[in-house]
C-alpha positions as CSV (number, residue, x, y, z in Angstrom):
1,X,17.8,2.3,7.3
2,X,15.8,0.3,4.5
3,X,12.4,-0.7,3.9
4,X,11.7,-3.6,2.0
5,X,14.8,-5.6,1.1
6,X,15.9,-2.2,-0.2
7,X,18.3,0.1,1.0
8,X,18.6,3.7,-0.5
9,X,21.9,4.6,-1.6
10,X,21.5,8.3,-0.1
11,X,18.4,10.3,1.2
12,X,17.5,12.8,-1.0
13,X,13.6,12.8,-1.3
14,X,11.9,13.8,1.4
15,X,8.5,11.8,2.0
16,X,6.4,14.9,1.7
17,X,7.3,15.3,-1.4
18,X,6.2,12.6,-3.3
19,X,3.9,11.6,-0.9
20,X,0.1,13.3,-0.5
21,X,-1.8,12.4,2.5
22,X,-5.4,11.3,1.9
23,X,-6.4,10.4,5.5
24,X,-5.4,10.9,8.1
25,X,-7.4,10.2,11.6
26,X,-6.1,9.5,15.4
27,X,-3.9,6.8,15.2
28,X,-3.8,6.1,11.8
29,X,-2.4,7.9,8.4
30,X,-3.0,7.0,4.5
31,X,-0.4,9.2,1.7
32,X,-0.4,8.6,-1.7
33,X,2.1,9.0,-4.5
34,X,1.7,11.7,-6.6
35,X,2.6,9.2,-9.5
36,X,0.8,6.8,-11.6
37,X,2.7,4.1,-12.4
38,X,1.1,2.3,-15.8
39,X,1.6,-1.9,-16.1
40,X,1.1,-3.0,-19.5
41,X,1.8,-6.8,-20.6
42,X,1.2,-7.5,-23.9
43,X,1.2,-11.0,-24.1
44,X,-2.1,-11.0,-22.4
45,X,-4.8,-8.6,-23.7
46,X,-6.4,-6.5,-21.4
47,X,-4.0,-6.9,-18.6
48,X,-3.6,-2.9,-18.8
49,X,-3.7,-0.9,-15.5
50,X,-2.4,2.6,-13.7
51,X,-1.4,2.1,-10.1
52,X,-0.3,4.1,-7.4
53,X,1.5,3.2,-3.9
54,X,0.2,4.0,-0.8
55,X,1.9,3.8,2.7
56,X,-0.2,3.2,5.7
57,X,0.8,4.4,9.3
58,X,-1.1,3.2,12.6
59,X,0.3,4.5,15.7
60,X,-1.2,1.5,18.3
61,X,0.0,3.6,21.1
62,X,-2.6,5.8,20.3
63,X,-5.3,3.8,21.3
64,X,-7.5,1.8,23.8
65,X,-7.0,-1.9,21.8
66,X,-6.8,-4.0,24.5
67,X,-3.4,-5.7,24.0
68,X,-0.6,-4.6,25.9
69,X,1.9,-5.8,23.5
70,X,0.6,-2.8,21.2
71,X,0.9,0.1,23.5
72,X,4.6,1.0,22.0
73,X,4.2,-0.1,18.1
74,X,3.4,2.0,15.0
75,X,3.7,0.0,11.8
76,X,4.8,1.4,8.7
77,X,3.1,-0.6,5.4
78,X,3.8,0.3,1.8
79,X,0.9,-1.1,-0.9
80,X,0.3,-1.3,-4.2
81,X,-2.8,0.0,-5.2
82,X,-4.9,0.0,-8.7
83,X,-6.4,3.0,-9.5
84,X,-10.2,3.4,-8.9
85,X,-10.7,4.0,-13.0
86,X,-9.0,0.6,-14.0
87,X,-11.2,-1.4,-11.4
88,X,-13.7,-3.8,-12.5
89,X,-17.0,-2.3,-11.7
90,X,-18.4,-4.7,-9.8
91,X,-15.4,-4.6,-7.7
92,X,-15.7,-1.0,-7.4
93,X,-19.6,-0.9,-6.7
94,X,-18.7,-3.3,-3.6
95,X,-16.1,-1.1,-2.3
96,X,-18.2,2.1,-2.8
97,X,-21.3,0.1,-1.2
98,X,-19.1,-0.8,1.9
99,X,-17.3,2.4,2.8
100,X,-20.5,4.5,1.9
101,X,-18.9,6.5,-0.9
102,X,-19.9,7.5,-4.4
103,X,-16.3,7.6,-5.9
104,X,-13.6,5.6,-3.8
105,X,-10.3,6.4,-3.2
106,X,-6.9,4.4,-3.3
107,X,-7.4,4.5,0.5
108,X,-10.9,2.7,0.4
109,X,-9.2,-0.3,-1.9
110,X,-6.3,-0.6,0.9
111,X,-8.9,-0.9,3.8
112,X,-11.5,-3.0,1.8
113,X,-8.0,-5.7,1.5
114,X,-7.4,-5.0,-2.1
115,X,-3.9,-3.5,-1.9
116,X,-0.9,-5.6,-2.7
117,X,1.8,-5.2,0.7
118,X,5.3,-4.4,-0.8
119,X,6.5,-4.3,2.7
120,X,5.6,-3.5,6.4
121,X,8.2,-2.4,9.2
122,X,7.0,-2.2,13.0
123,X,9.0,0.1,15.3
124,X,8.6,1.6,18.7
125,X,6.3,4.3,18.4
126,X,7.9,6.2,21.1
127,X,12.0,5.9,20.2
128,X,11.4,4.7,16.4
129,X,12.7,6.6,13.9
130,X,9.3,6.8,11.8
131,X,10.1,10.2,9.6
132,X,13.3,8.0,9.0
133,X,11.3,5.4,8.2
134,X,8.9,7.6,5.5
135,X,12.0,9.3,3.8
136,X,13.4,5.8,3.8
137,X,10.2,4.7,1.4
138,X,10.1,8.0,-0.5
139,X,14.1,7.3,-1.7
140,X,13.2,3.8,-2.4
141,X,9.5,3.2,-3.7
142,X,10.8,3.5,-7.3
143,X,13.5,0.7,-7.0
144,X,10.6,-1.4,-5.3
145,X,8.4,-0.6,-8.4
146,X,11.4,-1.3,-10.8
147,X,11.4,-4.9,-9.1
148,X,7.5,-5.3,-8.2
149,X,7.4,-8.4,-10.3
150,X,9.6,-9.8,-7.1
151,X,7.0,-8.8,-4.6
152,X,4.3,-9.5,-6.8
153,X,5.0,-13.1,-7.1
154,X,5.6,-13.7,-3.2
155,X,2.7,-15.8,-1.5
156,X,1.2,-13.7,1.1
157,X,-0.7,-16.5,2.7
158,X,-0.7,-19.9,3.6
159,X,-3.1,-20.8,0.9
160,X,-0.1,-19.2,-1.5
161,X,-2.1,-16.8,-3.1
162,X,0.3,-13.9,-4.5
163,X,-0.3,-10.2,-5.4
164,X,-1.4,-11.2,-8.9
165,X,-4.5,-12.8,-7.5
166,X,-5.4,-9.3,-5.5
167,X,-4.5,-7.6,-9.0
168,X,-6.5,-10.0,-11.1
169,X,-9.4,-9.7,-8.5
170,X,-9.0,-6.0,-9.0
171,X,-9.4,-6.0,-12.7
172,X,-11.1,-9.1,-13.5
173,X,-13.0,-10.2,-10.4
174,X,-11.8,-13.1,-10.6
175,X,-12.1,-15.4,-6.8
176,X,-8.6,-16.3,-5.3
């Protein structure tokens, strides 16, 4: 089983692990990894921030949405997330303002829409393998962090924009 583009070469890591969760309610699930990653780049000054990844579970089986092409899917998304302490403040003051918290969590960026998507899988909630799926990510997040230039470059909309506008909103509040 992969996640991403990548396959891990064996399962050794289980998801619990290396994974924290940091939310969890009904249908939906938020874990962290215990690591901060650092990204330094020294041809341009500044550019200087920790990150974490954080995989998102929502069980739409779980709920009353409305759409009956839901009722069996749970999707499995891996982000990149800048740490709270490296965002620009007024980024952070907006994100704080909207969730109704005094100091924000990695969780908060990823549902204000600030967290880069590294990749998403939707299975079958009731026959998917999703523990699979989570020890999958857990044996592979570091090869997808070894190669997040890759996924960081990838447009994720029509307009083009790529995960370096979401980081350089993040850091320099700067419009994509």
């Amino acid at each position: 089983m992969g996640f991403a583009g990548v396959t891990p070469g064996k399962i050794d890591k289980r998801f619990k692990d290396v994974f924290k969760e940091t939310f969890n309610y009904c249908s939906s699930a938020d874990t962290t990894y215990y690591e901060t990653f650092e990204h330094y780049m020294h041809e341009e000054e500044g550019f200087e921030f920790g990150y974490k990844y954080v995989v998102k579970t929502s069980d739409y089986s779980q709920g009353d949405h409305g759409q009956e092409e839901l009722d069996d899917v749970c999707e499995v998304e891996l982000f990149l997330v800048v740490s709270p302490e490296n965002l620009n403040i007024k980024v952070y003051r907006d994100i704080a303002e909207t969730t109704g918290v005094d100091a924000i969590g990695y969780e908060d960026i990823v549902d204000y829409g600030l967290g880069v998507e590294m990749g998403s899988e939707e299975m079958s909630a009731s026959t998917g393998d999703i523990k699979g799926m989570l020890n999958t990510i857990a044996n592979i997040v570091e090869t997808v962090n070894i190669t997040r230039g890759f996924y960081l470059d990838r447009p994720w909309n029509m307009v083009g924009n790529t995960g370096w506008d979401i980081i350089n909103k993040c850091v320099f509040n700067e419009d994509y």
